[in-house]
KEKE-3310 file (N, C-alpha, C; in steps of 0.2 Angstrom, whole numbers, plus 5000, padded with zeros to 4 digits):
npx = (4826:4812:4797:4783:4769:4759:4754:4764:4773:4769:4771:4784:4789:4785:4790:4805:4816:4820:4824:4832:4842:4845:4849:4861:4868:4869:4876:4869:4856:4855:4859:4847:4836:4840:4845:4845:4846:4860:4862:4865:4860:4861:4854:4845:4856:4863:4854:4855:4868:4865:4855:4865:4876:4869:4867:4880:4883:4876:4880:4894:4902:4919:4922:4929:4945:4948:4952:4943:4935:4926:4913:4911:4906:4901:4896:4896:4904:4900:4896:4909:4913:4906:4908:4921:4918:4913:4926:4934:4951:4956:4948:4945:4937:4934:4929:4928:4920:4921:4909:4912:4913:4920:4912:4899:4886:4889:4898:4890:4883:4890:4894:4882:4881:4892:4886:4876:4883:4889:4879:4871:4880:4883:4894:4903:4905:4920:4928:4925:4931:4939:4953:4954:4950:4948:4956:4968:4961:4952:4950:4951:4950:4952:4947:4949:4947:4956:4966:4974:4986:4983:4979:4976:4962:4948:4935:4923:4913:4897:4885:4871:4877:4887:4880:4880:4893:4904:4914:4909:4913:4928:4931:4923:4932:4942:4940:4941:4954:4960:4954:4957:4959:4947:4939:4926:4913:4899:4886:4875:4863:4854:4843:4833:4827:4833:4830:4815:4808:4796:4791:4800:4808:4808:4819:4822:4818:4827:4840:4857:4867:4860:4857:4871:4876:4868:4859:4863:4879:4894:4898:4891:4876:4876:4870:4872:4864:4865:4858:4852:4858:4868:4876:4876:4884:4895:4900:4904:4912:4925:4929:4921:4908:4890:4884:4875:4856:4847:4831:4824:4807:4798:4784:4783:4783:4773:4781:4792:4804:4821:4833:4843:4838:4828:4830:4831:4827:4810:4811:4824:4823:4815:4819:4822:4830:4845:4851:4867:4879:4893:4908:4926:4933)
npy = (4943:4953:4947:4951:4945:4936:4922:4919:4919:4911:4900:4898:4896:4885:4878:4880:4873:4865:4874:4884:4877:4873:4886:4889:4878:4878:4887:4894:4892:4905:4915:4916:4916:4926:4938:4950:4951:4956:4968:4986:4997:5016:5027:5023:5020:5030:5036:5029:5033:5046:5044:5038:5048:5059:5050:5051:5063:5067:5059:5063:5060:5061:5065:5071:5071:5057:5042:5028:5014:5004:4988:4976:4985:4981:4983:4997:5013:5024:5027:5029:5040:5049:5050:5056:5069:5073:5075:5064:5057:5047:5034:5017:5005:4987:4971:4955:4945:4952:4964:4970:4973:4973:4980:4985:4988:4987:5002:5010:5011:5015:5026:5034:5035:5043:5054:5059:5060:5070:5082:5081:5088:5098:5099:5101:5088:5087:5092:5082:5072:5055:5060:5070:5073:5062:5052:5047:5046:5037:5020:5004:4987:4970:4956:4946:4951:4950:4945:4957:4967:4978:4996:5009:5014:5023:5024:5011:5004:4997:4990:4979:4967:4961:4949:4941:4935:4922:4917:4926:4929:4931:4940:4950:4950:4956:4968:4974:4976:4983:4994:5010:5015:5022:5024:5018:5010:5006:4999:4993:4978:4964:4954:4945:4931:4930:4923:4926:4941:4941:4932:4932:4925:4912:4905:4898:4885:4873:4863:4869:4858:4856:4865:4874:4862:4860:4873:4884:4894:4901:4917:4916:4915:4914:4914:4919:4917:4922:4928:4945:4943:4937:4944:4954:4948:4944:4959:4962:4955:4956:4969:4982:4994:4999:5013:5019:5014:5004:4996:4986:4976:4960:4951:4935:4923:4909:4896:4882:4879:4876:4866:4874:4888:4885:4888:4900:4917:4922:4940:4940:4932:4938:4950:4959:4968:4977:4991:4999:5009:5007:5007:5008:5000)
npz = (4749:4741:4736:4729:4724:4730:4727:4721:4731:4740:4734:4734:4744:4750:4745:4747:4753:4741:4733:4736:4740:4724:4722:4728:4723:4710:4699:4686:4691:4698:4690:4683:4689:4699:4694:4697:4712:4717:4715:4718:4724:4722:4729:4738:4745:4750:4754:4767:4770:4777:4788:4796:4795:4803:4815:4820:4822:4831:4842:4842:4835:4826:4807:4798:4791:4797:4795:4786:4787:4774:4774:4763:4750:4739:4722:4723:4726:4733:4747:4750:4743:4749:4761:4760:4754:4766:4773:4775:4779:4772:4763:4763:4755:4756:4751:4752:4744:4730:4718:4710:4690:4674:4665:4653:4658:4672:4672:4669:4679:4689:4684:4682:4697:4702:4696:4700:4715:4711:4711:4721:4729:4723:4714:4699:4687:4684:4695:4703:4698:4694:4694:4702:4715:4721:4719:4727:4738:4742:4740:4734:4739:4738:4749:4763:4779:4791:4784:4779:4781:4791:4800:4810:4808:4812:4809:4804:4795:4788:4780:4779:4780:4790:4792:4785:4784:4789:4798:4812:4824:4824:4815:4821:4830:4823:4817:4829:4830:4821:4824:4831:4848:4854:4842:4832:4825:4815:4811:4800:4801:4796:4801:4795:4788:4772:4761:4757:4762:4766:4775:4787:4797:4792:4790:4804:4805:4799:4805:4811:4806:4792:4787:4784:4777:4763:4761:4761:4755:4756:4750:4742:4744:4757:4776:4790:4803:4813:4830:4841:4852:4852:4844:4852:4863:4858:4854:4867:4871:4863:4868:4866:4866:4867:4859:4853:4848:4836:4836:4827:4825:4822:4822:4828:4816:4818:4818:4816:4829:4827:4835:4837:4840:4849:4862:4864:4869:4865:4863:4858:4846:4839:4832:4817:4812:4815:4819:4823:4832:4837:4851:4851:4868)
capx = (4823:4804:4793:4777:4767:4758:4755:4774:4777:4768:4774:4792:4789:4783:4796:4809:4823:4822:4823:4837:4847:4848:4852:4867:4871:4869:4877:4865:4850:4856:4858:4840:4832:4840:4850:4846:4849:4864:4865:4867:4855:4866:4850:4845:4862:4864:4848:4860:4874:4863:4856:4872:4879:4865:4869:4887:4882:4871:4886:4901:4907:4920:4923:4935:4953:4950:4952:4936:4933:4918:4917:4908:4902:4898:4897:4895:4908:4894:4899:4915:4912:4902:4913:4930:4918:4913:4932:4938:4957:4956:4941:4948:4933:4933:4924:4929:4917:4918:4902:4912:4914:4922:4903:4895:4881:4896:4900:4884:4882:4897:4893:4876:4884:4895:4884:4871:4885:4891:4871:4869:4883:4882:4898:4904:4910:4928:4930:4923:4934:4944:4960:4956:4948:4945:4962:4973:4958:4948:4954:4946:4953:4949:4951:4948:4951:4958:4971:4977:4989:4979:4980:4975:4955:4943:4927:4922:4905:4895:4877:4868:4886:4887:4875:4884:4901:4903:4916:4907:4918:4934:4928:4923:4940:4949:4940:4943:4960:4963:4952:4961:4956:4941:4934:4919:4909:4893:4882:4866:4864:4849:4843:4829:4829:4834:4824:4809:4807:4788:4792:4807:4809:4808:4825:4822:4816:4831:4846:4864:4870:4856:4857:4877:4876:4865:4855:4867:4885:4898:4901:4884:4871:4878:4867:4877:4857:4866:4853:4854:4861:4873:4879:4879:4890:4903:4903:4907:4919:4930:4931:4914:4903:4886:4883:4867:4855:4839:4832:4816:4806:4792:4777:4786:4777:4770:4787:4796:4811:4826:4835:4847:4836:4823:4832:4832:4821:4807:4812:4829:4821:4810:4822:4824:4835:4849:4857:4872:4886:4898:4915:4930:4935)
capy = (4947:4955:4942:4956:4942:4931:4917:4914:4918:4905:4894:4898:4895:4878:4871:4884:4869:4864:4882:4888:4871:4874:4893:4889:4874:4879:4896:4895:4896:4911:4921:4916:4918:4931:4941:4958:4952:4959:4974:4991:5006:5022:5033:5019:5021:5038:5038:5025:5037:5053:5041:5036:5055:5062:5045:5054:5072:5066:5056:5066:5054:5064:5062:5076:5070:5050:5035:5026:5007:5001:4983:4972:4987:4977:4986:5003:5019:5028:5029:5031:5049:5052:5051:5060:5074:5079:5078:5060:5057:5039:5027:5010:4999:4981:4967:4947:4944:4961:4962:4973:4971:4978:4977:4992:4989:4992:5007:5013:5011:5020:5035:5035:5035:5048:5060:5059:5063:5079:5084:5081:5091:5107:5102:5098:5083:5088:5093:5075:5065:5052:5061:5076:5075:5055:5048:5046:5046:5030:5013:4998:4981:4962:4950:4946:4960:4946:4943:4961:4972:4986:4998:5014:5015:5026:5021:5004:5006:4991:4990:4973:4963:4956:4946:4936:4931:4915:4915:4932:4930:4931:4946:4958:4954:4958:4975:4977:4976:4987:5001:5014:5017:5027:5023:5018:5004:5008:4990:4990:4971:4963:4949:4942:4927:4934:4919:4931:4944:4941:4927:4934:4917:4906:4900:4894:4877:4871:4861:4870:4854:4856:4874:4875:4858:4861:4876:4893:4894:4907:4920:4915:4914:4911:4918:4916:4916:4925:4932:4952:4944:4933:4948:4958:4945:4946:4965:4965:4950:4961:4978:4986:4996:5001:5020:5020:5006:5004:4989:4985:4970:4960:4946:4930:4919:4904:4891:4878:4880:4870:4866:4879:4894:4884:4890:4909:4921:4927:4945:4941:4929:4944:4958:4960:4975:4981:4998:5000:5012:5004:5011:5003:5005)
capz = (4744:4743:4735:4730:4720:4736:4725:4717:4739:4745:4731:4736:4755:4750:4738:4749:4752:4736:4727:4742:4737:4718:4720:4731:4720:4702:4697:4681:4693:4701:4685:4677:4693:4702:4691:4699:4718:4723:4712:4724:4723:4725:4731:4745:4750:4750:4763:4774:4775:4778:4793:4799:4799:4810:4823:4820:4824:4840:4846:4843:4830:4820:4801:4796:4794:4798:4789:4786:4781:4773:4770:4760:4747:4733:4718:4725:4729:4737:4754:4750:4742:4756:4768:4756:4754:4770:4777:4779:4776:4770:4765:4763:4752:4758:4750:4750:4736:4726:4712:4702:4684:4670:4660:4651:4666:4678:4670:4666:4685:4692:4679:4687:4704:4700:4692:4708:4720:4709:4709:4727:4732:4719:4712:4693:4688:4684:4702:4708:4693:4700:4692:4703:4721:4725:4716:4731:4744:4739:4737:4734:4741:4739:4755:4770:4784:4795:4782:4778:4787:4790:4807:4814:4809:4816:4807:4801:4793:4786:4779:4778:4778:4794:4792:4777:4787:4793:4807:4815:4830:4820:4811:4825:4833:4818:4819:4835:4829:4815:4826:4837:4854:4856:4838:4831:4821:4814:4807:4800:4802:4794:4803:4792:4782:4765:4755:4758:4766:4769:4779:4788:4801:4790:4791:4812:4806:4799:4810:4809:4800:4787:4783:4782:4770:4759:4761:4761:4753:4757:4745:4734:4749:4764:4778:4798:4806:4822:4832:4841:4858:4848:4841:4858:4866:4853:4853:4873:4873:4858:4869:4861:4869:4863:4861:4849:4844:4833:4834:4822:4828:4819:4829:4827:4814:4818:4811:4818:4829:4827:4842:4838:4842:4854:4869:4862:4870:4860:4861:4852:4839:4834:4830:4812:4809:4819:4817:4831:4833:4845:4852:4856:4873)
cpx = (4815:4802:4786:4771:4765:4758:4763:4776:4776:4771:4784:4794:4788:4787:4804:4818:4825:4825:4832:4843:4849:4851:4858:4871:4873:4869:4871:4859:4849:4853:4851:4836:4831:4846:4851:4847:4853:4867:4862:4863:4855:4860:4846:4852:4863:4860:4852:4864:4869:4861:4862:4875:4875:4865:4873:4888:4880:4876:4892:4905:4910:4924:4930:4941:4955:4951:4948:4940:4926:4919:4910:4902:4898:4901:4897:4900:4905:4896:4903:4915:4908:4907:4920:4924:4915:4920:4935:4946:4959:4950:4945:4939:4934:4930:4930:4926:4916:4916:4907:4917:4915:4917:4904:4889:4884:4896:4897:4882:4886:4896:4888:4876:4886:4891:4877:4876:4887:4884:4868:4875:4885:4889:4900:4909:4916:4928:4930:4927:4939:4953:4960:4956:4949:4953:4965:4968:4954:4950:4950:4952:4950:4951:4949:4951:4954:4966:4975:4980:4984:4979:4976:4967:4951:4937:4929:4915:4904:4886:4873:4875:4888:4884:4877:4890:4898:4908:4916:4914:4924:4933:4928:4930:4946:4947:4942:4951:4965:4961:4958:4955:4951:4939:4930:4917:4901:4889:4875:4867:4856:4848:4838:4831:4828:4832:4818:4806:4798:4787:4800:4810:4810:4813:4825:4822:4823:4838:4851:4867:4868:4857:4864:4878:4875:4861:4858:4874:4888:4899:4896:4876:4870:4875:4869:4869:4859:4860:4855:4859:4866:4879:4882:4885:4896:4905:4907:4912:4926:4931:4926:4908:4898:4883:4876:4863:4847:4836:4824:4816:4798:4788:4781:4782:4778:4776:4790:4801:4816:4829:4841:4845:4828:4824:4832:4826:4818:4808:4818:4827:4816:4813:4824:4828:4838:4854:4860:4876:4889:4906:4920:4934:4941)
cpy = (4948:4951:4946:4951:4936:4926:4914:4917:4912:4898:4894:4896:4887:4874:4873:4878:4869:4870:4884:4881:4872:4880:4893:4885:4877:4886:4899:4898:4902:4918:4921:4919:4927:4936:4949:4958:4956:4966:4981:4995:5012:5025:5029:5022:5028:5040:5034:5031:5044:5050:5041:5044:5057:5058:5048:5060:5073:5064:5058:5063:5060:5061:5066:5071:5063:5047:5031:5019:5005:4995:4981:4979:4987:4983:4995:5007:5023:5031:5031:5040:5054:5055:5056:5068:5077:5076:5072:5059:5052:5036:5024:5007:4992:4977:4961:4945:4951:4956:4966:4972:4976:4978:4985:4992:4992:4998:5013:5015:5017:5027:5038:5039:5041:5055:5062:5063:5071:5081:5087:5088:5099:5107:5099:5093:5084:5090:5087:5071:5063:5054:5067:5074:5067:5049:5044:5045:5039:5025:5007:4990:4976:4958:4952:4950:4956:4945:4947:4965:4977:4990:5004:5017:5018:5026:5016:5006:4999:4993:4984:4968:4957:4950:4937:4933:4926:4914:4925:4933:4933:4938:4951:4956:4955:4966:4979:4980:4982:4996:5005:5013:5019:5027:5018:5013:5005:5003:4993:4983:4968:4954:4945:4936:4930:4930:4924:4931:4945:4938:4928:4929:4912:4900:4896:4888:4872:4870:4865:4866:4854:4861:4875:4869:4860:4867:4884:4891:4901:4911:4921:4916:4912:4921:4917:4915:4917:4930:4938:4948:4939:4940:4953:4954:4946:4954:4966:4960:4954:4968:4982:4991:5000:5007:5022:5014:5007:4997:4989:4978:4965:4952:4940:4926:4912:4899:4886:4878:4876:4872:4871:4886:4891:4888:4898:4912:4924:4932:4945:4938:4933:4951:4955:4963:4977:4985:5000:5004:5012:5012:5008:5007:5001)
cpz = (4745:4738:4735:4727:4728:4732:4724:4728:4741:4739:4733:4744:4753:4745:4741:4750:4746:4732:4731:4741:4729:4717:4724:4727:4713:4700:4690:4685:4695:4697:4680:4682:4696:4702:4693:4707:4722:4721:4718:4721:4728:4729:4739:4749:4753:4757:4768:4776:4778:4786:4798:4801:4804:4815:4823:4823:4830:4843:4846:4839:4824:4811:4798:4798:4796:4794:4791:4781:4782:4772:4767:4755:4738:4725:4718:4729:4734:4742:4753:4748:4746:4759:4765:4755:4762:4776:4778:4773:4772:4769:4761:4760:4753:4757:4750:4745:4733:4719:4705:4697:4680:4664:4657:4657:4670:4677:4670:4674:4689:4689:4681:4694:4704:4701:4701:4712:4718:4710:4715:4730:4729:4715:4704:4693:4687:4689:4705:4703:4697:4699:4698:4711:4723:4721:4722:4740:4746:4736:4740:4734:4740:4743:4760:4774:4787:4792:4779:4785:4787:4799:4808:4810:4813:4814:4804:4799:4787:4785:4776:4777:4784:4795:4788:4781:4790:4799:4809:4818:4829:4818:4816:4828:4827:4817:4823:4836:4828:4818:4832:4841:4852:4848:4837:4827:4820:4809:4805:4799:4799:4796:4801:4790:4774:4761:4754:4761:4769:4775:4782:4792:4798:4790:4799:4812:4803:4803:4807:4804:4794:4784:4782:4776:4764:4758:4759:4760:4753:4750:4739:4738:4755:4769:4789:4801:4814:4824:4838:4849:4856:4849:4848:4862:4863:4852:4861:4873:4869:4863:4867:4866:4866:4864:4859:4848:4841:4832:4830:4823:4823:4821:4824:4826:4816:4813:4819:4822:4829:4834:4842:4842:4848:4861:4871:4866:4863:4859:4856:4846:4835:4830:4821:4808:4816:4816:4822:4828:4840:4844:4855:4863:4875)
residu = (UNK:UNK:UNK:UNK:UNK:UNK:UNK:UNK:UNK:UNK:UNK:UNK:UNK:UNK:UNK:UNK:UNK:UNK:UNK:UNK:UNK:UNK:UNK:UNK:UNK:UNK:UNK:UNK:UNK:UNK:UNK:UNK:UNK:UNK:UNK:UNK:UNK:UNK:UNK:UNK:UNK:UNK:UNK:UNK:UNK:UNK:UNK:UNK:UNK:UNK:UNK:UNK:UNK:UNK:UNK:UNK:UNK:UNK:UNK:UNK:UNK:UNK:UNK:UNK:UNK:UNK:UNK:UNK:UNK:UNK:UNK:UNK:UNK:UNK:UNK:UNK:UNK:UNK:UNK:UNK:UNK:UNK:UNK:UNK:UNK:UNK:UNK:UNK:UNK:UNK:UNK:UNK:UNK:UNK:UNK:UNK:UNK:UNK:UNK:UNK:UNK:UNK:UNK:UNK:UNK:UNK:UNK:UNK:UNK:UNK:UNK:UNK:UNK:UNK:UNK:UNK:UNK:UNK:UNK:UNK:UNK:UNK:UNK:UNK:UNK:UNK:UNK:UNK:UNK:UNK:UNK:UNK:UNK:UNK:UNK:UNK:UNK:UNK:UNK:UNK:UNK:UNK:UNK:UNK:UNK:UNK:UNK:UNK:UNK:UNK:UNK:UNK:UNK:UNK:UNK:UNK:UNK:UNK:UNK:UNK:UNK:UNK:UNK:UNK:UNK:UNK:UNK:UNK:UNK:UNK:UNK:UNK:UNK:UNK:UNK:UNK:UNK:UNK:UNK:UNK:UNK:UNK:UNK:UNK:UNK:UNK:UNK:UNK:UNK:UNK:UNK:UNK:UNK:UNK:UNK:UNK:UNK:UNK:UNK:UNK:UNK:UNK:UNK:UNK:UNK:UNK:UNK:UNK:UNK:UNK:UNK:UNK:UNK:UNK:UNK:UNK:UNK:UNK:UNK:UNK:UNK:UNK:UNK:UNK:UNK:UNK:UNK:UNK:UNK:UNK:UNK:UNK:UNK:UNK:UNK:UNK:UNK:UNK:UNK:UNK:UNK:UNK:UNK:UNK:UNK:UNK:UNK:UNK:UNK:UNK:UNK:UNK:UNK:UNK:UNK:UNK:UNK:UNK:UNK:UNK:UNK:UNK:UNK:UNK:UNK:UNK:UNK:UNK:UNK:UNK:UNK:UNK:UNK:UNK:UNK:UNK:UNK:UNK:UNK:UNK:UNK)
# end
């Protein structure tokens, strides 16, 4: 999370165990603390996909007529209408932990979402209702992809998600799986520590056994702390080849390395942000 307040930052940096242990352990803390964490912000997203289309346009990646899976989209359709209006046959939705709720927040959310996409595209919402255009096109799933049938995929699209899984490995090859031939995967991957983002290293000082015990829990705050050559290995060992890549890097602060990442080249322990569109070959 961004941390704009340097005082309450550097207080959080210094008590960061303790804080990063109660917000894993005690659901109360979570929700007093960090009650607006994981909530989605349709019009961020909206600039992801317009991104991701122009990767798509550069590289020949086509939408019309396929079946698209998104995973881990939280509370957010977003994507999904993206991609149903400009021409895909099927989006598939995919969370393990889905946010959404049957709230008046929820609601109020989606109506939002909603009204933005008809706004953006020129058309009325009784054209975009989900009785008329999106009924049959968009479906929203809960589970692991590893333990669904599912088959003939031509996009996988993820934004900040992979980050969160804990057996990686497992994961891309169950993509690797569900994709056809000759299609695509397209990751932003956020490789920060997500305690705060000011101090985006900050997780390096803790051992493997310390940080999977007590420090980060799946499904609440769990943070895999794969690094960009991690992630390349696992994309070539699955079949993957890398078509596109962004990587964003930031001067690696002055912290501690646990023996986990001592032996890492400084160039991978500095990358922050990967944006990739692979292909399977």
């Amino acid at each position: 999370m961004r941390i704009n307040n340097k005082i309450i930052s550097q207080i959080m940096n210094r008590f960061d165990f303790i804080i990063r242990y109660l917000y894993c352990r005690f659901s109360f803390i979570k929700k007093i603390m960090f009650w607006s964490l994981y909530s989605s912000d349709f019009k961020d997203l909206d600039q992801v996909f317009e991104k991701m289309k122009s990767i798509f346009e550069n590289n020949n990646v086509i939408i019309k007529d396929k079946k698209v899976l998104e995973l881990g989209p939280g509370n957010s359709r977003l994507m999904g209408y993206n991609f149903i209006v400009h021409g895909a046959k099927k989006v598939i939705l995919l969370d393990k932990y889905p946010r959404v709720q049957n709230t008046n927040r929820q609601r109020k959310f989606q109506e939002e979402e909603f009204e933005f996409i008809a706004r953006k595209y020129n058309y009325t919402k009784a054209d975009l209702s989900t009785d008329f255009l999106f009924s049959d096109k968009i479906s929203f799933l809960s589970g692991d992809l590893c333990e669904l049938d599912m088959s003939n995929v031509y996009i996988i699209f993820s934004n900040s998600v992979l980050e969160h899984v804990k057996d990686i490995g497992n994961a891309i090859e169950c993509m690797s799986k569900v994709l056809v031939k000759g299609g695509y995967m397209y990751h932003n991957i956020d490789l920060r520590d997500h305690f705060n983002f000011n101090y985006p290293f900050l997780f390096y000082k803790y051992e493997q056994d310390i940080w999977n015990k007590y420090l980060t829990k799946e499904g609440t705050s769990y943070t895999n702390r794969f690094r960009y050559d991690d992630y390349m290995h696992l994309f070539k060992k699955h079949s993957f080849e890398v078509v596109s890549e962004d990587i964003i890097r930031r001067d690696l602060d002055p912290v501690k390395l646990s023996s986990q990442f001592a032996d890492k080249q400084k160039g991978d322990l500095e990358v922050c942000k990967l944006c990739i569109l692979l292909r399977k070959i």
